[in-house]
C-alpha positions in Angstrom: 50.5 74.4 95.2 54.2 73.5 96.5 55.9 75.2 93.2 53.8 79.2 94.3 54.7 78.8 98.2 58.4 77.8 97.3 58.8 81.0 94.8 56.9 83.3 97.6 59.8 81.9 100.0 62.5 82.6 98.1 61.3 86.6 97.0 61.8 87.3 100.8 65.3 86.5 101.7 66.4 88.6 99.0 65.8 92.4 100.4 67.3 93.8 102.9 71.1 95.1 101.2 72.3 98.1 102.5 73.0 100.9 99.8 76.8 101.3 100.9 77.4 97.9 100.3 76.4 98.9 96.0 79.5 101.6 95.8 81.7 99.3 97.4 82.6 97.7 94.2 83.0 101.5 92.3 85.4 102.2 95.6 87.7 99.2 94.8 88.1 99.7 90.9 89.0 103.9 91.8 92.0 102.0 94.6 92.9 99.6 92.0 93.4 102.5 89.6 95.3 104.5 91.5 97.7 102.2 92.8 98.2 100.8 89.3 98.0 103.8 87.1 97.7 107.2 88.4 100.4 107.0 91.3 103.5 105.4 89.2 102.7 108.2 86.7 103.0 110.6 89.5 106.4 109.1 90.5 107.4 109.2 86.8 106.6 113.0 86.7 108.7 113.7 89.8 111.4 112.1 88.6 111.5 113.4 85.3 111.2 117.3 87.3 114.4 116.0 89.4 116.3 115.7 86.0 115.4 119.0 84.7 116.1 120.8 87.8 119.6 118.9 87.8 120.4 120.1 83.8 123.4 121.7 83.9 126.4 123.2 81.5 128.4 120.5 79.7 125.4 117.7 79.7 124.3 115.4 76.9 121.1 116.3 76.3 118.2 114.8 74.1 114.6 116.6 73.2 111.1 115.6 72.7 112.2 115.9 69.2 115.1 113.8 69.3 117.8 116.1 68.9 121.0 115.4 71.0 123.3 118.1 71.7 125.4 119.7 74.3 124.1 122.3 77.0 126.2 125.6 76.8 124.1 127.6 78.5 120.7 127.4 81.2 118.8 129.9 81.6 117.0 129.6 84.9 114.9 132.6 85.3 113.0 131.9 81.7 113.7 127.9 82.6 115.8 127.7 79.4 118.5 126.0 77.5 121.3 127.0 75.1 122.1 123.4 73.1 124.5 123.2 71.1 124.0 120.1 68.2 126.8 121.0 66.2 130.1 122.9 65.7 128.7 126.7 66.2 125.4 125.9 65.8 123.6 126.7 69.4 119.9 126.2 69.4 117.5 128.1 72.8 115.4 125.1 74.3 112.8 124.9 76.4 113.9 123.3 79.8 110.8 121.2 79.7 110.9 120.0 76.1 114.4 117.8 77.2 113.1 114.3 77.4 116.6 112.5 78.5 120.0 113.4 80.2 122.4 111.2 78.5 125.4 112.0 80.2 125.7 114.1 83.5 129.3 116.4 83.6 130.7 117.6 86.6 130.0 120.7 87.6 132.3 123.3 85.7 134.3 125.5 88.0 133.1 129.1 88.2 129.2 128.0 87.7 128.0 129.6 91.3 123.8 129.3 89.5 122.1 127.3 87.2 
């Protein structure tokens, strides 16, 4: 008799949760996310933009497929690079295939564009 009214009790104190109050855990985990992995990527891919805008003649330059060479040449209009990796051997590079600057020049007199 004491064990039904006790289990009738406590079935009614549980009801009444609002339904915002069940996304509010979905919310968090999409903030967490974001702070921690979409918006540092986002920085990364800003950054990495600001280099190859900055490419100029005379740089050290490496690739996506790890070839280091020299810029000769850039290209702006196609958004491309003339490398050269060895004496008279010039490769044409995509400007967004270069995955490292390893040594910025100064600017060579006479270069008015990029």
């Amino acid at each position: 008799m004491f064990i039904s009214e006790a289990l009738a009790q406590a079935g009614q104190t549980g009801g009444a949760a609002s339904p915002f109050s069940a996304f509010i855990p979905i919310i968090l985990i999409f903030v967490v996310f974001y702070f921690l992995l979409i918006r540092p990527q986002q920085k990364r891919m800003k950054e990495h933009q600001a280099m190859l805008d900055a490419v100029r003649r005379g740089d050290k330059v490496v690739t996506n497929g790890g070839i280091i060479g020299t810029v000769t040449k850039v290209n702006s209009d196609e958004r491309e690079l003339q490398v050269e990796i060895s004496d008279n051997v010039k490769v044409r590079v995509r400007q967004d295939m270069l995955s490292n600057v390893i040594s910025k020049s100064e600017p060579v007199s006479g270069e008015d564009k990029k």
